[in-house]
C-alpha positions in Angstrom: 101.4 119.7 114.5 104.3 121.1 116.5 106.9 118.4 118.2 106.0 119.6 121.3 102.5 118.0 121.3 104.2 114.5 119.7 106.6 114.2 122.6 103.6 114.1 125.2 102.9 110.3 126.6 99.0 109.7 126.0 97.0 108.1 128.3 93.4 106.8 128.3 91.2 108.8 131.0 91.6 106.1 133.5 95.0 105.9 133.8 95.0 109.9 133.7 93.1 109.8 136.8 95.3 107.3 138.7 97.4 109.0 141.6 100.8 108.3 142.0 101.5 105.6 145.3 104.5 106.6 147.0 106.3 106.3 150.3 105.3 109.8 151.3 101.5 108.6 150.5 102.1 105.5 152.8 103.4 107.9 155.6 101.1 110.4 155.4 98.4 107.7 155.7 99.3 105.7 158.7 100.4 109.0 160.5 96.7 110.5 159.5 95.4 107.2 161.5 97.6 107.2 164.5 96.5 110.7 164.7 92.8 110.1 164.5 93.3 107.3 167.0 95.3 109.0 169.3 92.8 111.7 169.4 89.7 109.4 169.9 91.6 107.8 172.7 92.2 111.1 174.6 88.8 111.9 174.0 87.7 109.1 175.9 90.0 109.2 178.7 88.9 112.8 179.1 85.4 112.3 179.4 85.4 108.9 180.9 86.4 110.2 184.4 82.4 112.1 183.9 80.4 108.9 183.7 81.3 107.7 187.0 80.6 103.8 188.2 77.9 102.6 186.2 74.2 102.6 187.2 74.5 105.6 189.7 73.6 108.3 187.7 70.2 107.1 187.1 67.6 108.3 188.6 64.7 105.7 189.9 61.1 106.5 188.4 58.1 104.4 189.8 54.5 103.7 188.3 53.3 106.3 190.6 55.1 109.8 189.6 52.2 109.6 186.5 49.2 110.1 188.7 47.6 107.2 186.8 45.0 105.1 188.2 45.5 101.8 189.2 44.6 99.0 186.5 41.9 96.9 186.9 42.0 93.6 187.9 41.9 91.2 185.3 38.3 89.0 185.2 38.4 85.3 183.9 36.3 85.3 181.0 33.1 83.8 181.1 32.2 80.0 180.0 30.7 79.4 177.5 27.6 77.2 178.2 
């Protein structure tokens, strides 16, 4: 074995895999999220001004645009004697 492979910590596979948590991590983090936030928000302010006041973009169907007949009336069953 050379002393260059003894001088090398070991770890286990688990602690190989760990990143390091930082400041810059932290910061890069919370600035990601303002970010994503922000942008959500202006993307809502920028298509709410579309909607308009609720309930007058809909349009008002009736039973009778289908050309369906009109139901019969309902008969009261018969008694039994």
């Amino acid at each position: 074995m050379s002393s260059r492979e003894t001088e090398r910590p070991v770890l286990n596979a688990t602690r190989a895999r760990q990143g390091r948590w930082g400041k810059h991590i932290f910061w890069v983090l919370v600035i990601g999220t303002v970010l994503a936030a922000v942008g959500m928000f202006g993307a809502w302010t920028w298509k709410s001004a579309d909607a308009g006041p609720a309930g007058t973009a809909q349009e008002t169907v009736d039973g009778r645009g289908f050309g369906a007949p009109e139901p019969a009336s309902p008969t009261p069953p018969a008694k039994a004697p």
